[in-house]
Wavefront OBJ file of the C-alpha trace (Angstrom):
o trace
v 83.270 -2.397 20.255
v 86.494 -4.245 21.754
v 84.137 -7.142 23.593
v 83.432 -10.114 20.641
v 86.210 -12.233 20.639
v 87.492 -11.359 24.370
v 88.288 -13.913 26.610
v 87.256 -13.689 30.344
v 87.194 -14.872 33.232
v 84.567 -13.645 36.328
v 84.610 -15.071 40.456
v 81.538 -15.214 41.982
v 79.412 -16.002 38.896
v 76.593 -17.868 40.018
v 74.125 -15.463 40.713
v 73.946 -11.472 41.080
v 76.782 -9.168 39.490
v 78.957 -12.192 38.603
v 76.156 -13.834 36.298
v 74.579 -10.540 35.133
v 78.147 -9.738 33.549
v 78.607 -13.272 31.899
v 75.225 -13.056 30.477
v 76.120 -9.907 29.092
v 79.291 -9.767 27.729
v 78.573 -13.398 26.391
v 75.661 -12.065 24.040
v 78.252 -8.972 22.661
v 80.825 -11.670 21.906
v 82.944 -12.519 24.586
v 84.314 -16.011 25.816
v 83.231 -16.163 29.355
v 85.447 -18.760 31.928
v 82.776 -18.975 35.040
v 83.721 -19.579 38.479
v 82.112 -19.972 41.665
v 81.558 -22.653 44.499
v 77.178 -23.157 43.722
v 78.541 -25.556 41.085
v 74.850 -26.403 39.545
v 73.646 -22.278 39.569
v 77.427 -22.441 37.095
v 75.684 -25.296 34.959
v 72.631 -23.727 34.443
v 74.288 -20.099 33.560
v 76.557 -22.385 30.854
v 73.533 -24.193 29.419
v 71.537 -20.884 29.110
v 74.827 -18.890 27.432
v 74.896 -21.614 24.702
v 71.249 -21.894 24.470
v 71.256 -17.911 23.360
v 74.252 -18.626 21.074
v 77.181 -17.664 23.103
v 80.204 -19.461 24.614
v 81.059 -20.492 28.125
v 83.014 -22.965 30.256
v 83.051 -23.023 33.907
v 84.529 -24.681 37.403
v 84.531 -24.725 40.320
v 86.196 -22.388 42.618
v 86.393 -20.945 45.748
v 88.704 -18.065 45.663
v 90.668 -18.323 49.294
v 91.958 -21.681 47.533
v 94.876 -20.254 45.294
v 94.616 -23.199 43.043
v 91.030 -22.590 42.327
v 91.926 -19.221 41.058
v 95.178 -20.734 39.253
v 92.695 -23.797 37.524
v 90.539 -20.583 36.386
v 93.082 -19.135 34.631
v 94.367 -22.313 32.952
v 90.814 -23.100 31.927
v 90.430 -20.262 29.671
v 93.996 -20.603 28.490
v 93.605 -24.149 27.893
v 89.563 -23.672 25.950
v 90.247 -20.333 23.958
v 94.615 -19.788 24.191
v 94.760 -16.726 26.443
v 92.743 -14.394 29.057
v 91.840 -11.265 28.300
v 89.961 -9.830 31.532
v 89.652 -11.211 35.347
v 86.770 -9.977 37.122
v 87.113 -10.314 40.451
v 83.211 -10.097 42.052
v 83.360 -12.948 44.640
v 82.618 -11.239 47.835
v 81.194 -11.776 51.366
v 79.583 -9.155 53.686
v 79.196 -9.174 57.781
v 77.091 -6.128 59.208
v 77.936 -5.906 62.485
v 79.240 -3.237 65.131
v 83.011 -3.917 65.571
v 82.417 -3.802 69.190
v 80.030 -7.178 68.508
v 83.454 -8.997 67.951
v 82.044 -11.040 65.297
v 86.074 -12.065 64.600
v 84.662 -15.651 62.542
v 83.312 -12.922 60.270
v 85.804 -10.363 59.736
v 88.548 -13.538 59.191
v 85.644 -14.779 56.108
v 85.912 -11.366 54.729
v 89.376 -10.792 54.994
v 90.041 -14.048 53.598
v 87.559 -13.461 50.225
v 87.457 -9.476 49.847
v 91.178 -9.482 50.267
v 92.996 -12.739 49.840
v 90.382 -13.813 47.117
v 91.055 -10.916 45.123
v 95.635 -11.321 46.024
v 94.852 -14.940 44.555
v 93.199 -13.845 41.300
v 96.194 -11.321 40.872
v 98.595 -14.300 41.110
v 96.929 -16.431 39.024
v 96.464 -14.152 35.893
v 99.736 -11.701 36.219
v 102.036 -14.053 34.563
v 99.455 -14.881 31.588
v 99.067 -11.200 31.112
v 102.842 -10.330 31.370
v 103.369 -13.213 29.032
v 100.764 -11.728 26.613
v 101.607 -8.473 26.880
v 98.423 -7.091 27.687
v 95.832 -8.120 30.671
v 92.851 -6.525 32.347
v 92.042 -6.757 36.170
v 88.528 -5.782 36.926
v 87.930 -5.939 40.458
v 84.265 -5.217 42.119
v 84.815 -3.348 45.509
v 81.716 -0.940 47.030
v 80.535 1.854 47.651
v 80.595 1.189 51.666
v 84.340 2.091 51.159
v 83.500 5.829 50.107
v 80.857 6.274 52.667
v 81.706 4.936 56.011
v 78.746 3.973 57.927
v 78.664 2.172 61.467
v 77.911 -1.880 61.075
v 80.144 -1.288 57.818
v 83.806 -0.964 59.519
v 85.495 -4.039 58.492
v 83.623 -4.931 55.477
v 84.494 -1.199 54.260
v 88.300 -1.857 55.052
v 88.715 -4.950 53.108
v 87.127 -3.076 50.107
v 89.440 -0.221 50.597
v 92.121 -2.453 50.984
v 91.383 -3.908 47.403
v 91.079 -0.474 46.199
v 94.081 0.496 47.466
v 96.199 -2.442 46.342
v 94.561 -2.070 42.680
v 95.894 1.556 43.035
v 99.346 0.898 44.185
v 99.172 -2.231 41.000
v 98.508 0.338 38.529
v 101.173 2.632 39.577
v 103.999 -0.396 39.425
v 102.601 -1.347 35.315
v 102.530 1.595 33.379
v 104.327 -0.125 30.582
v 100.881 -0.505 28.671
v 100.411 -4.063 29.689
v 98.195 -3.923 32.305
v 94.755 -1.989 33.061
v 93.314 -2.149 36.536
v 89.735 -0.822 37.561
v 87.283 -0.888 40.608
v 84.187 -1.083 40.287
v 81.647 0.657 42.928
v 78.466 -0.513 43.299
v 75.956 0.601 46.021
v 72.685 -0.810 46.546
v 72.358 -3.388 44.097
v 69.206 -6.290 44.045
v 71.927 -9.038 44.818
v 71.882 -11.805 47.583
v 74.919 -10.419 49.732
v 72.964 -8.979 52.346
v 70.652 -12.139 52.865
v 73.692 -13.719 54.816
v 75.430 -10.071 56.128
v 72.520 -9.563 58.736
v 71.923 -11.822 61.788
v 69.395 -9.365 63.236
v 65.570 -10.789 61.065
v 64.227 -7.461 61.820
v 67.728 -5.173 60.333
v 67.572 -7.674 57.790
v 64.105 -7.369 56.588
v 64.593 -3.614 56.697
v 67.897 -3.497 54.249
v 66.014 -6.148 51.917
v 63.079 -3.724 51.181
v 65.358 -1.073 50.905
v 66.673 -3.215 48.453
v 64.021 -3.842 46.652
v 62.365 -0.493 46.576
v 65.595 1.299 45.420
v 68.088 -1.130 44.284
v 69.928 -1.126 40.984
v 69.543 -4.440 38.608
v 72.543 -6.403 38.545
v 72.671 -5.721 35.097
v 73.570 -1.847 35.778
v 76.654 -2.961 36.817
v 77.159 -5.677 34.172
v 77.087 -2.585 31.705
v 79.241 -0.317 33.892
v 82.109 -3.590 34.034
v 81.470 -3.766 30.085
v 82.249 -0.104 29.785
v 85.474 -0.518 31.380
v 86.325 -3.533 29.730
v 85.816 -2.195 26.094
v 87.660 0.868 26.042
v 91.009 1.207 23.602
v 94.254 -0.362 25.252
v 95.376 2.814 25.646
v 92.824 3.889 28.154
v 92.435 3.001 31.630
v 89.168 3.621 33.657
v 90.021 3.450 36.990
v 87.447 3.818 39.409
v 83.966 3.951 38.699
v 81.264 4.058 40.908
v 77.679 3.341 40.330
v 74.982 3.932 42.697
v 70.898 4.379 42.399
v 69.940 7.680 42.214
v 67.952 7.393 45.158
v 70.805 6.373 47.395
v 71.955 8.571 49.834
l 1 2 3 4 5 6 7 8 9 10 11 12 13 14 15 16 17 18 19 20 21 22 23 24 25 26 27 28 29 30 31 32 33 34 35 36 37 38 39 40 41 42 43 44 45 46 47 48 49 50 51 52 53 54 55 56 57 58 59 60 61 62 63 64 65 66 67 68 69 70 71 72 73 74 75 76 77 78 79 80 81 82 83 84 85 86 87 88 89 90 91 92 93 94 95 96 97 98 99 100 101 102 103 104 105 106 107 108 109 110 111 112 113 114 115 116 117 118 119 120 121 122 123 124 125 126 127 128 129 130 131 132 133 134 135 136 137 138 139 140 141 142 143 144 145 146 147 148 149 150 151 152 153 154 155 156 157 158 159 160 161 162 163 164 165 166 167 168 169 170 171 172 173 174 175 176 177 178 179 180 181 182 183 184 185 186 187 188 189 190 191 192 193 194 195 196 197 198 199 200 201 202 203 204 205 206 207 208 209 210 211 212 213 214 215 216 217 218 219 220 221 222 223 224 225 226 227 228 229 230 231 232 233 234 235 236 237 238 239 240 241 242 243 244 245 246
């Protein structure tokens, strides 16, 4: 295994994905550099990482601030001398039709689905072309393979992501630098708590949640996978879905 002594970073780490994957690559090994806005959820996720043995430092950020995502980076250069991996897993959803015109919510997921993740790239790029090596893991959706009405914009800013990771990969094939999108579908997270303005549609998606939904930690172990394969291999997409999703 490539994970102990790995250095990395991860958005959106208070809660769900973002603090299933620090938990778990911090008990194989790994450094973990924690960022997110919920400021005491980060405290508590530290305190219970060294409590088990492992290591982590985190601050605050909110990734549509660029310096947020640049203090991130400098963080874990500054604690442990370099970054090995950013996972990018901050992320905001709005269900709605487009014809709602909900335009306050497709400008919030524009400006974390899309900018958020163009922010992390800027901040780590230059510490991985100074290293020599870097890994950008970035946490898109399913809802960009399957297009389904309510789903339009959010959809497009993860395809967006998927396609700039794409287009990323294509300009750094020098060895340096490893890209890979994660896909999760229905996971037991809190992103569709604030998506749904309708109680009743809301309600609905939350027991489909529950009844069907993967554990966070399914896709802690799918971004793990990716993470510890040999520099010289690349996993590019990889999508990971319940079995009972259709």
């Amino acid at each position: 295994m490539t994970i102990p002594g790995k250095v990395v970073a991860i958005t959106g780490a208070s809660s769900g994905i973002g603090a299933a994957t620090a938990r778990h690559l911090a008990a194989l090994g790994a450094s973990v550099v924690l960022g997110a806005r919920r400021t005491d959820r980060l405290d508590r996720l530290v305190a219970e990482i060294e409590t088990a043995g492992g290591t982590a430092v985190a601050a605050r950020v909110d990734v549509t601030t660029p310096d947020d995502l640049r203090s991130l980076v400098a963080l874990a250069v500054e604690r442990f001398g370099r970054l090995d991996v950013l996972v990018g897993n901050a992320g905001v959803s709005r269900l709605s039709t487009v014809a709602e015109l909900d335009v306050e919510g497709w400008s919030a997921m524009v400006d974390v689905n899309v900018k958020g993740v163009l922010h992390g790239i800027a901040a780590a790029l230059p510490v991985f072309t100074r290293q020599g090596s870097g890994h950008l893991v970035t946490v898109v959706s399913t809802s960009g393979l399957k297009i389904t009405p309510t789903q339009a914009v959010y959809a497009g800013t993860k395809n967006a992501v998927r396609t700039l990771l794409e287009g990323l990969r294509q300009e750094s094939t020098t060895g340096a630098l490893r890209t890979t999108s994660i896909s999760p579908g229905y996971v037991r997270t809190e992103l569709v708590d604030q998506a749904i303005d309708d109680p009743g549609v809301r309600e609905e998606v939350q027991r489909t949640m529950a009844e069907i939904g993967l554990d966070p930690g399914a896709v802690a172990r799918a971004i793990t996978f990716a993470i510890d394969q040999p520099d010289d291999v690349e996993i590019g997409d990889l999508t990971i879905r319940p079995t009972r999703q259709g």
